[in-house]
C-alpha positions as CSV (number, residue, x, y, z in Angstrom):
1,X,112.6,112.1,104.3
2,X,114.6,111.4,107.0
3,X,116.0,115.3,107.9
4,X,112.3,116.4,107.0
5,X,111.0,114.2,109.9
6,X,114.1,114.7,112.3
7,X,113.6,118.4,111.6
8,X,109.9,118.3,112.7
9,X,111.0,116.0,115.6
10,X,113.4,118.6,117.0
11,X,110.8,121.3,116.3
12,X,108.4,119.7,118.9
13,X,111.2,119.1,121.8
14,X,110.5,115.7,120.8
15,X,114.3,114.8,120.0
16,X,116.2,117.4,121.5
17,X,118.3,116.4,125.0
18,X,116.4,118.7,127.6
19,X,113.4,117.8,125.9
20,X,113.2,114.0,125.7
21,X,114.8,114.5,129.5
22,X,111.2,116.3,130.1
23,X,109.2,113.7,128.4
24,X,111.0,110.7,130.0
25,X,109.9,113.1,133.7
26,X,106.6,113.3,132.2
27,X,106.1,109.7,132.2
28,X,107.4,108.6,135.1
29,X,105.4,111.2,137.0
30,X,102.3,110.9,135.4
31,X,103.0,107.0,133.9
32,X,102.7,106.2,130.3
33,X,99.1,108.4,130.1
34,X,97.1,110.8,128.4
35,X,97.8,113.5,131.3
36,X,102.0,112.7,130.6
37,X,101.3,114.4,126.7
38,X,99.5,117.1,128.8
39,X,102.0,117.9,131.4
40,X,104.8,117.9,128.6
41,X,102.9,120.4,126.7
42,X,102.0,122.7,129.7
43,X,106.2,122.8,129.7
44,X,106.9,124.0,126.2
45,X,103.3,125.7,125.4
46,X,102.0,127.3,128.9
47,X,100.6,130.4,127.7
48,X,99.3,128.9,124.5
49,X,95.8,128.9,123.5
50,X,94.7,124.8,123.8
51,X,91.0,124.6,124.2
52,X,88.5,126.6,122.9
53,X,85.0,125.2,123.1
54,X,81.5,126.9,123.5
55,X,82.3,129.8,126.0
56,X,86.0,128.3,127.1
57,X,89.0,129.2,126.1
58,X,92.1,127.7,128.1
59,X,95.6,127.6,127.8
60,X,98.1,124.5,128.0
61,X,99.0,125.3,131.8
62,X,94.9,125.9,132.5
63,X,94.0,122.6,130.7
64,X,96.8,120.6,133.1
65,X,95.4,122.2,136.3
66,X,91.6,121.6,135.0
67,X,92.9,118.0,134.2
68,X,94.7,117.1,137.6
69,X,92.0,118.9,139.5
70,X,89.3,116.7,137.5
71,X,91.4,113.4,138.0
72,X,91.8,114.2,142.2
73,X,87.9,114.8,142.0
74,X,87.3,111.9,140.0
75,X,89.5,110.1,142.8
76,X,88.3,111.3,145.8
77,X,84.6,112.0,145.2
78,X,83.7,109.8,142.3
79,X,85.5,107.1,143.2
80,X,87.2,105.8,140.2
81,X,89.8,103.6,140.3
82,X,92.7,101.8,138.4
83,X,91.4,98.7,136.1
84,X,87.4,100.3,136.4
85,X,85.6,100.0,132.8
86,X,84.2,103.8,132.7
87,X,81.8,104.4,129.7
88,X,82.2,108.1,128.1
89,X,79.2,108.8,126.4
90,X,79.8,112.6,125.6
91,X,79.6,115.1,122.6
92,X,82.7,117.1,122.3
93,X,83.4,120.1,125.0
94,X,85.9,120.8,127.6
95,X,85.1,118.5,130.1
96,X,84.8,115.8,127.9
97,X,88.5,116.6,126.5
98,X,89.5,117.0,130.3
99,X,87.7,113.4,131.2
100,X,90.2,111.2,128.6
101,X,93.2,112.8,130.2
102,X,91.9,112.5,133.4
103,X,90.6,108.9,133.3
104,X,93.5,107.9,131.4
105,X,95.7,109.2,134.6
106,X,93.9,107.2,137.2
107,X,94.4,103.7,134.9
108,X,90.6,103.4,133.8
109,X,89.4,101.9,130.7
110,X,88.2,104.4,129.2
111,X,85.1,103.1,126.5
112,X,83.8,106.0,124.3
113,X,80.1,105.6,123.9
114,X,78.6,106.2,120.6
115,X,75.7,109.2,121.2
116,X,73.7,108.3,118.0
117,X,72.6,105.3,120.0
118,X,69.3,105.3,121.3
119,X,68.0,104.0,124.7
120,X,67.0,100.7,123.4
121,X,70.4,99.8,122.0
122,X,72.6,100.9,124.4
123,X,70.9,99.1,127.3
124,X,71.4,95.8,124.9
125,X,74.8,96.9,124.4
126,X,75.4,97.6,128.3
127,X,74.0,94.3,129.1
128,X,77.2,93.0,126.7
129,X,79.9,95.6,128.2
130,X,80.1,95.3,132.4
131,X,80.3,98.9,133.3
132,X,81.3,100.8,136.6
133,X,80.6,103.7,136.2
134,X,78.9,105.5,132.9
135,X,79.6,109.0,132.5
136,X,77.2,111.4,130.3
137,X,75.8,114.7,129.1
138,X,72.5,115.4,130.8
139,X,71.3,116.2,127.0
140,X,71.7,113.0,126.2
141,X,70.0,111.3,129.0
142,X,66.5,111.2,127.1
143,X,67.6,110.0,124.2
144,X,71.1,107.7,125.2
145,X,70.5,106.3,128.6
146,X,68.3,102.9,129.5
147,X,66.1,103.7,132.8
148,X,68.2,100.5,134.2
149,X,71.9,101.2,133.7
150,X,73.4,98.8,136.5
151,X,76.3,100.8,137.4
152,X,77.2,104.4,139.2
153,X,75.4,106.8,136.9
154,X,77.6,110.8,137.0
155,X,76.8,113.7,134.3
156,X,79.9,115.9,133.1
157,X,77.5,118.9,134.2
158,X,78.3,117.0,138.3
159,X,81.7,117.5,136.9
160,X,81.7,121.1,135.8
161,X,80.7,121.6,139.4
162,X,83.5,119.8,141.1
163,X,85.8,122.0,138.9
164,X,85.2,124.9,141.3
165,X,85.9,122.7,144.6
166,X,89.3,122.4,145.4
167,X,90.9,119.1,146.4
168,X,94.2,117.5,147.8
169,X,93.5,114.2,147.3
170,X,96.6,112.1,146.8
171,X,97.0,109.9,143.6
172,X,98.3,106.5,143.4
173,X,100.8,106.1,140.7
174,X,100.4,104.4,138.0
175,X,103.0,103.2,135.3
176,X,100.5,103.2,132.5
177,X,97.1,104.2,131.7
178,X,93.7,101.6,131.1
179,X,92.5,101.2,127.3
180,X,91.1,103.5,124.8
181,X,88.2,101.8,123.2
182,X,85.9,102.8,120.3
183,X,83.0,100.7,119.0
184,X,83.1,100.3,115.6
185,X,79.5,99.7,113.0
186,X,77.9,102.7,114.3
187,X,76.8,103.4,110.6
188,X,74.6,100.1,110.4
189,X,74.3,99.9,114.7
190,X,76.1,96.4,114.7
191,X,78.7,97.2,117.3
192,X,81.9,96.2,117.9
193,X,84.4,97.4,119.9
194,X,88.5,98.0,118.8
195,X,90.6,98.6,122.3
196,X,94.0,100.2,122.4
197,X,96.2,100.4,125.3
198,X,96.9,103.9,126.0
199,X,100.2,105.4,125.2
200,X,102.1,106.5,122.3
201,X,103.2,103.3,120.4
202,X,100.0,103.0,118.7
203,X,99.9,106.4,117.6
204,X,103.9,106.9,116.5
205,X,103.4,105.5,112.6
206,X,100.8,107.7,111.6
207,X,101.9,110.8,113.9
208,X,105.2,110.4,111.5
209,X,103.3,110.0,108.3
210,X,101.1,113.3,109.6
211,X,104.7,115.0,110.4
212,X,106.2,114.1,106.8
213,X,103.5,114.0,104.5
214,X,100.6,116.7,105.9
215,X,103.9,118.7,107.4
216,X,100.9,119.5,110.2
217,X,103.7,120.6,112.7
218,X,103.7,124.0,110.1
219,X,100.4,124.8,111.4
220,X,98.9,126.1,114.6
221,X,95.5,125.4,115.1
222,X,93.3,122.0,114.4
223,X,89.1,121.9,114.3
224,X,88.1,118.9,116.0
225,X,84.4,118.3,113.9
226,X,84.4,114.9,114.5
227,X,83.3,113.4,117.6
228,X,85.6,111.4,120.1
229,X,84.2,108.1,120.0
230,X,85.0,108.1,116.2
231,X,89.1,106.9,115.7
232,X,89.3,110.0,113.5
233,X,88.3,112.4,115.7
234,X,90.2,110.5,118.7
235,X,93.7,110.2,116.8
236,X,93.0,113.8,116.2
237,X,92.6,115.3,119.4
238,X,96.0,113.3,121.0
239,X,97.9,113.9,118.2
240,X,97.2,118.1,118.3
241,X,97.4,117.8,121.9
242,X,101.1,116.5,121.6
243,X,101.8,119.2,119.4
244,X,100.4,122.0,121.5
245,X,98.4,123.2,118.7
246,X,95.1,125.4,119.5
247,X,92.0,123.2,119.4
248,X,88.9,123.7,118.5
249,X,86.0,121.8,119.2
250,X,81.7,121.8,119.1
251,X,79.2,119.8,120.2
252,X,77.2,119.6,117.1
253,X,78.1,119.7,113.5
254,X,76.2,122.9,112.2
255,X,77.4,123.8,108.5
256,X,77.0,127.7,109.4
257,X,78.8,127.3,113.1
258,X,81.5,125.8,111.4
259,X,82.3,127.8,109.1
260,X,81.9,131.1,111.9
261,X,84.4,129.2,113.9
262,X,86.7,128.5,111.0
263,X,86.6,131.9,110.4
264,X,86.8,134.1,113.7
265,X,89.4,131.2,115.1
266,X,91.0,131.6,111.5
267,X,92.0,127.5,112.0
268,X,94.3,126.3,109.6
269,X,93.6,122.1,109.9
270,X,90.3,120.7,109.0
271,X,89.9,116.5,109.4
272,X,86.5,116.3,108.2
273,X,84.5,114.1,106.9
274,X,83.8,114.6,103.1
275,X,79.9,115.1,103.5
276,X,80.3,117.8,105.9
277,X,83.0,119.4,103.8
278,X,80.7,119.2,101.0
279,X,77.8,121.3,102.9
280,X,80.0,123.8,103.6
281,X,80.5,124.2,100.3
282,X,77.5,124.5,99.6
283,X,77.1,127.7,101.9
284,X,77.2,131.4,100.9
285,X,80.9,132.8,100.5
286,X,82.4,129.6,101.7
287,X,85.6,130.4,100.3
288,X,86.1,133.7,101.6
289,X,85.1,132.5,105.2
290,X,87.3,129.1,104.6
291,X,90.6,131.3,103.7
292,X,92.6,130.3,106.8
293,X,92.3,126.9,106.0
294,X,96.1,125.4,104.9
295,X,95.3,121.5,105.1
296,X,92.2,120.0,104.7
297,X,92.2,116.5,105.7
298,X,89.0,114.1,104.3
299,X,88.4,110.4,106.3
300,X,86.2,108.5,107.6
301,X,84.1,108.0,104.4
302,X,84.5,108.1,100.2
303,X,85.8,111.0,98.5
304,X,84.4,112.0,96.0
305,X,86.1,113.3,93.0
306,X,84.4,116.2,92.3
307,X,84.8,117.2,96.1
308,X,88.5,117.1,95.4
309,X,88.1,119.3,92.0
310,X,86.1,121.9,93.7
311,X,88.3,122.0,97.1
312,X,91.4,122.2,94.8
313,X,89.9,125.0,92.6
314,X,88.9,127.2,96.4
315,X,91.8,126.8,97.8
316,X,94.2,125.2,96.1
317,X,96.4,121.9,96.8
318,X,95.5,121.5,100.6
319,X,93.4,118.5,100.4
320,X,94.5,115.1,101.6
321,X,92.6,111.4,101.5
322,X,93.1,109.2,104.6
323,X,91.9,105.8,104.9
324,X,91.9,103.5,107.9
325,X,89.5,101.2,110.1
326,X,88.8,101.5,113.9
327,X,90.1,97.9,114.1
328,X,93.3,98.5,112.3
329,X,93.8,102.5,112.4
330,X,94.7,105.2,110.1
331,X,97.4,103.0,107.4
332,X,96.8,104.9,103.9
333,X,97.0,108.2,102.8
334,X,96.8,110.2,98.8
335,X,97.9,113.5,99.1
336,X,97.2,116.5,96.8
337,X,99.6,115.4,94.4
338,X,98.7,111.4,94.4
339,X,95.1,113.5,94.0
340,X,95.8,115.5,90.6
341,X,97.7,112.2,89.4
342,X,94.5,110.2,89.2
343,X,91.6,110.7,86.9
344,X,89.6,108.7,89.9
345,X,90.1,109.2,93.6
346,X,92.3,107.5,95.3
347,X,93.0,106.1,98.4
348,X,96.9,106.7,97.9
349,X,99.4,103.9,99.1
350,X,100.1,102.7,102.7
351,X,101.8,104.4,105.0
352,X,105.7,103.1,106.7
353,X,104.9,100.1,108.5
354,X,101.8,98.9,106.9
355,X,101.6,95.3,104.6
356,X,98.4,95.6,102.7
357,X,96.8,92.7,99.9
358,X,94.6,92.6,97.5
359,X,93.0,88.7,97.9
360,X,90.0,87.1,95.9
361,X,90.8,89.0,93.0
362,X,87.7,89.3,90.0
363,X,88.8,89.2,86.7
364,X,88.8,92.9,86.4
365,X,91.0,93.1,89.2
366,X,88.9,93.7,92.3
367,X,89.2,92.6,95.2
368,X,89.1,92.5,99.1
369,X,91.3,94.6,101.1
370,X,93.9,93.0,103.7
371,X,95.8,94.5,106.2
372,X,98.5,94.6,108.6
373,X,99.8,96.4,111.4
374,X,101.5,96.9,114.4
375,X,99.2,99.8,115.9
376,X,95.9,97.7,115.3
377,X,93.5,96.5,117.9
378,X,94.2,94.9,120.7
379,X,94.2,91.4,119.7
380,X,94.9,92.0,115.9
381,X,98.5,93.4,116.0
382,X,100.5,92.3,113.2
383,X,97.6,90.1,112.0
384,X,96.1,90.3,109.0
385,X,92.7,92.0,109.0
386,X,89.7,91.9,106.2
387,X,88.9,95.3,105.8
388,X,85.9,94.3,104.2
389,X,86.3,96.4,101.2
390,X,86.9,96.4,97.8
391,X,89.6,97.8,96.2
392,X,92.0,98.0,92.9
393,X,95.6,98.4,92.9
394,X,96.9,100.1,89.6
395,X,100.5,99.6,88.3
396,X,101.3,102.6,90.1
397,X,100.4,101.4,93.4
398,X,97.4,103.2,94.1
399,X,94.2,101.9,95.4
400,X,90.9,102.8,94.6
401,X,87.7,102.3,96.4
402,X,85.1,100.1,94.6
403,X,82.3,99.0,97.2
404,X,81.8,97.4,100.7
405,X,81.7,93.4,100.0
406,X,79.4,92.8,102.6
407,X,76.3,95.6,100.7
408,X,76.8,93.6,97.6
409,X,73.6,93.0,96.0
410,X,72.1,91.1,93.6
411,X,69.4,92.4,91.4
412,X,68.2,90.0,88.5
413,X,71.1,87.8,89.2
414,X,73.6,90.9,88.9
415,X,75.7,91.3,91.4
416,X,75.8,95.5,92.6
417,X,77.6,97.8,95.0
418,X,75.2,100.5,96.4
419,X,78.2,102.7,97.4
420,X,79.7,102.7,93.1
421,X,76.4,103.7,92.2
422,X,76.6,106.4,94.8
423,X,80.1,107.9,93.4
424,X,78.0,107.9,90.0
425,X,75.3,109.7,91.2
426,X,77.3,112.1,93.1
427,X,79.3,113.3,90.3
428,X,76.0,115.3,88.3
429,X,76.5,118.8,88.9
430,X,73.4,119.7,90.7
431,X,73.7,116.8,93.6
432,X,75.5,117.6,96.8
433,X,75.1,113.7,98.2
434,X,73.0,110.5,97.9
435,X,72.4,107.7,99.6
436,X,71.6,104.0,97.5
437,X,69.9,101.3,98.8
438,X,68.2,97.7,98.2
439,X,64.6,97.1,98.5
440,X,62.5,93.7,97.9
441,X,61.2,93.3,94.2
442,X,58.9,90.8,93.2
443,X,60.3,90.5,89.7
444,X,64.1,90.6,90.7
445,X,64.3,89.3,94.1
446,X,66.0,93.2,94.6
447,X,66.5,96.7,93.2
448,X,68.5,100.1,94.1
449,X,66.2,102.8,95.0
450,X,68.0,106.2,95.7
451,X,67.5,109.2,98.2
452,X,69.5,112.3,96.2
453,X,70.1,116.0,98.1
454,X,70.3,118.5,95.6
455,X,72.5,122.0,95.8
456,X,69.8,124.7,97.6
457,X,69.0,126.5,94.1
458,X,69.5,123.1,91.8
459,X,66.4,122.0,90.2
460,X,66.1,118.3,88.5
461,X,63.7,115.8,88.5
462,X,63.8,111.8,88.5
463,X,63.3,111.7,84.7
464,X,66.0,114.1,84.1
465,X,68.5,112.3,86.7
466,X,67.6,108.4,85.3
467,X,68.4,110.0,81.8
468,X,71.6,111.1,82.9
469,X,72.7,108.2,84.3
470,X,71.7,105.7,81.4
471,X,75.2,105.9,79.8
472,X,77.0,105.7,83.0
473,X,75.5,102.7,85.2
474,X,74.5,99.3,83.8
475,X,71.0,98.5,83.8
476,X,70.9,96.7,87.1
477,X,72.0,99.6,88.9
478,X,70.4,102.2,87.6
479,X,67.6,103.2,90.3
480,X,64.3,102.1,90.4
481,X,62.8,105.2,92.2
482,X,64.8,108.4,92.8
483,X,63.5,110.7,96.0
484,X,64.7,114.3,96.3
485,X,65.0,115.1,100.3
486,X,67.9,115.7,102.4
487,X,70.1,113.2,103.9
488,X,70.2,112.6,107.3
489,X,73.9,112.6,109.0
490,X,74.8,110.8,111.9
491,X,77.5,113.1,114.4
492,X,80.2,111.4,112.7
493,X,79.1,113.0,109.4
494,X,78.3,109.7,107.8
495,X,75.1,109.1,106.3
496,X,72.0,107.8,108.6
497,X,71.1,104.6,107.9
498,X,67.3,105.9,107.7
499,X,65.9,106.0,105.0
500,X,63.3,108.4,104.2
C-alpha cells in the first residue's frame, strides 16, 4: 500500500524535491488557498485542458489568469475583503469554478447556497446567516432570491463582464483562506450548515483513499454532475483540480446531455449519484455512449443492488460505493470487489483514519451509526458524530445500510423504515426508482404509500406490484396505495421531497 500511494504521490509532483519546493512557493504566494492548488497546477499542467463547461474550454494556465483576474476584480470593484461572509448561490459553470478559487484567495468565507431553495426559505435562512455580499445566477433570481436580501447583491453574469476589463489591483496577502461551508438537510429543507477551513488537511485522508483504492491518478478526465454546494460535488472538484485532471461540468443534470458529454469528452470518472446513473441507464445505447467510462463512483445516496449488477454487467468492475455526511465527510468506501463479495450492497469499511460504532444495537443487530474524524466539521473534529443512520456490521466488517432512524414509522404499532421498503421495491425488474412515504390512517395512526417510476417501455399495475411484494415485505410495510409517475429529482440527484 505504501509504494502504491508513494508511487501516485511522486506521479503528481506531490513528493518529489522540485515539486514540494513549488508547492511550499505556491502557498506562501498565494497562502494556504484554493488559488495555491491552482497556481501549482498551472506549473505542471499549463497547456492542459482544465475546464470545459457550456461553450468554454480553458486550460490550467487560462483558468489561473481567469482566477487572479476575477480575484483583483473582486478586490477592487466588488469590494470583497478578508473575514466577509460571501454567499455562492450558483449552478455549476466557469465562473462559478473561478469564484471558490477566487474568494478563497482574498480570505472570504465562502457559503455555498443551496439553489433548490425557493425565495421564501432562503430569506428565512438569510435572516439566520449575516451576509455581505450574496453572489448569484441571474436565472436563479426568480426563483432563489427574497425581494429584501440586506446585503450587496452581484450576478456572476456582472462577473463574466469584469473578465474582459483588465485590472492591476494589488492584493493583500493572506496566509490562509476563509471557510468552505455547505448546508446540509437540503433533501427535507431543514438546513444546517458544516464549515471547513480551507486548505488541504481536511481533504488529505480521503484524497489518499481516492489515490489507493479508485487509483483515480490513472485517469484523465472527471464529470463534475453534481453541484458545488453538495460535499460530493465540492470534494470533487478540489480534488481533480489538484490533480490537473480535465473537468467537466453542467448546469443542469439532463440524462441525454450527459451522456453526449460523456461521450464526445470521452471522460473516464463519473461521481454520480445512483439515481442519475440509473436514468442513464435507462437511455437508448447507454453502453456504447458510456464506453470511456473507467471508474464510476456512486455517493450521496443508497445503492442499489441491482444498479451495481447491471453497471458491473455494461462495463465491468468500475463501480465504487462511497459513504459520508457533510458534517463528517467522505469516511467509507466498498469497492468493486467488496461489491461482488456481498449478496447485499454494502457500504464497505472505513477508510485510514476513521473510528466508526455501531451503538443502540436491536436484537438483530441494528443499529445507529457513530463516527469519528479528524477532517469533520468545524466544531466536530475528532468527536463522535450520530450519523443518524442505521446500519449492520457483518463478521467481515462490512456495513450495510438499513434505514434513516429519524423516518422511522410506526404503522399499527410496527415500527418501519420507508427507505428498506424502497430497496425492496427497487429491485422488481421493471422499476427504475421509488419514493415511500407515511400518510395519516384513521385505523393505524400511519401507512406507507409509494410513488414508483417504471422503465419507459415497462408496463405493471398496482395489483401486479402489491402481489409481488407480498413475500418480500411484512404486512406493515407493504403499501397502502401505489402511484405510477415520475420522480422528481432535486440538482443533487436525490429525490424531491414532493410528493405527487
Amino acid at each position: 500500500m505504501k509504494f502504491t500511494l508513494t508511487r501516485a504521490l511522486f506521479k503528481l509532483h506531490l513528493i518529489t524535491p522540485l515539486g514540494f519546493i513549488r508547492l511550499l512557493y505556491c502557498f506562501l504566494r498565494e497562502g494556504l488557498t484554493l488559488m495555491a492548488i491552482l497556481r501549482f497546477t498551472r506549473i505542471y499542467y499549463s497547456g492542459r485542458t482544465a475546464l470545459v463547461s457550456e461553450n468554454d474550454r480553458l486550460n490550467y494556465s487560462e483558468v489561473y489568469e481567469k482566477a487572479m483576474l476575477l480575484t483583483r476584480q473582486l478586490y477592487g470593484k466588488c469590494e470583497i475583503k478578508q473575514g466577509m461572509q460571501v454567499g455562492v448561490l450558483c449552478r455549476n459553470h466557469t465562473t462559478s469554478a473561478l469564484l471558490l478559487s477566487a474568494l478563497s484567495r482574498l480570505g472570504a468565507h465562502i457559503r455555498l447556497l443551496n439553489t433548490d431553495i425557493g425565495s421564501e426559505k432562503m430569506a428565512t435562512l438569510l435572516a439566520k446567516k449575516r451576509l455581505d455580499c450574496l453572489i448569484f445566477d441571474d436565472e436563479l433570481r426568480e426563483k432563489c432570491v427574497p425581494a429584501q436580501v440586506g446585503c450587496k447583491c452581484i450576478t456572476t453574469e456582472q462577473l463574466d463582464s469584469l473578465l474582459y476589463e483588465k485590472t492591476n489591483v494589488y492584493l493583500p496577502h493572506i496566509s490562509r483562506g476563509g471557510q468552505i461551508s455547505v448546508l446540509t438537510g437540503g433533501s427535507s429543507g431543514n438546513y444546517k450548515e458544516a464549515a471547513r477551513n480551507t486548505g488541504l488537511y481536511q481533504f488529505i485522508p480521503p484524497f489518499f483513499a481516492l489515490l489507493k483504492d479508485i487509483k483515480i491518478q490513472d485517469y484523465n478526465s472527471v464529470f463534475v454532475a453534481l453541484p458545488f454546494y453538495h460535499g460530493f460535488g465540492l470534494g470533487v472538484l478540489i480534488i481533480a483540480m489538484a490533480m490537473g485532471k480535465k473537468i467537466c461540468m453542467c448546469r443542469h443534470f439532463h440524462t441525454e446531455e450527459a451522456l453526449d458529454l460523456v461521450e464526445q469528452e470521452q471522460l473516464e470518472v463519473l461521481p454520480i449519484v445512483p439515481t442519475m446513473l440509473t436514468r442513464m441507464w435507462q437511455s437508448e445505447n447507454s453502453r456504447m455512449r458510456m464506453k470511456s467510462v473507467k471508474c464510476i463512483i456512486s455517493g450521496g445516496d443508497r445503492l442499489d443492488k441491482k444498479l451495481v449488477d447491471e453497471t458491473r454487467e455494461k462495463l465491468g468492475d468500475v463501480l465504487f460505493n462511497l459513504y459520508g455526511t457533510s458534517e463528517a465527510g467522505f469516511f467509507m468506501m466498498a469497492t468493486p470487489a467488496n461489491l461482488a463479495t456481498n449478496e447485499e450492497t454494502t457500504l464497505g469499511k472505513p477508510i485510514t483514519g476513521v473510528e466508526c460504532d455501531v451503538r443502540e444495537r436491536r436484537e438483530d443487530g441494528v443499529g445507529t451509526l457513530w463516527v469519528r474524524s479528524k477532517w469533520a466539521m468545524i466544531g466536530a473534529q475528532n468527536q463522535w458524530q450520530n450519523t443518524g443512520d442505521l446500519v449492520y456490521r457483518n463478521e467481515q466488517g462490512y456495513y450495510f445500510h438499513r434505514g434513516i432512524a429519524k423516518n422511522m414509522v410506526v404503522c399499527g404499532g410496527e415500527n418501519v423504515y420507508p427507505e428498506g421498503v424502497e430497496l425492496v421495491i427497487n429491485q422488481h425488474p421493471a422499476v427504475v426508482n421509488s419514493k415511500v412515504y407515511a400518510v395519516p390512517n384513521t385505523d393505524f395512526g400511519y401507512v406507507l404509500n409509494a410513488q414508483v417510476e417504471l422503465k419507459s417501455e415497462a408496463s405493471l399495475s398496482e395489483c401486479e406490484l402489491k402481489e409481488w411484494l407480498r413475500n418480500k415485505l411484512a404486512r406493515a410495510e407493504m403499501p397502502h396505495h401505489i402511484v405510477f409517475k415520475e420522480i422528481a429529482l432535486l440538482s443533487t440527484g436525490k429525490k424531491s421531497s414532493t410528493i405527487a
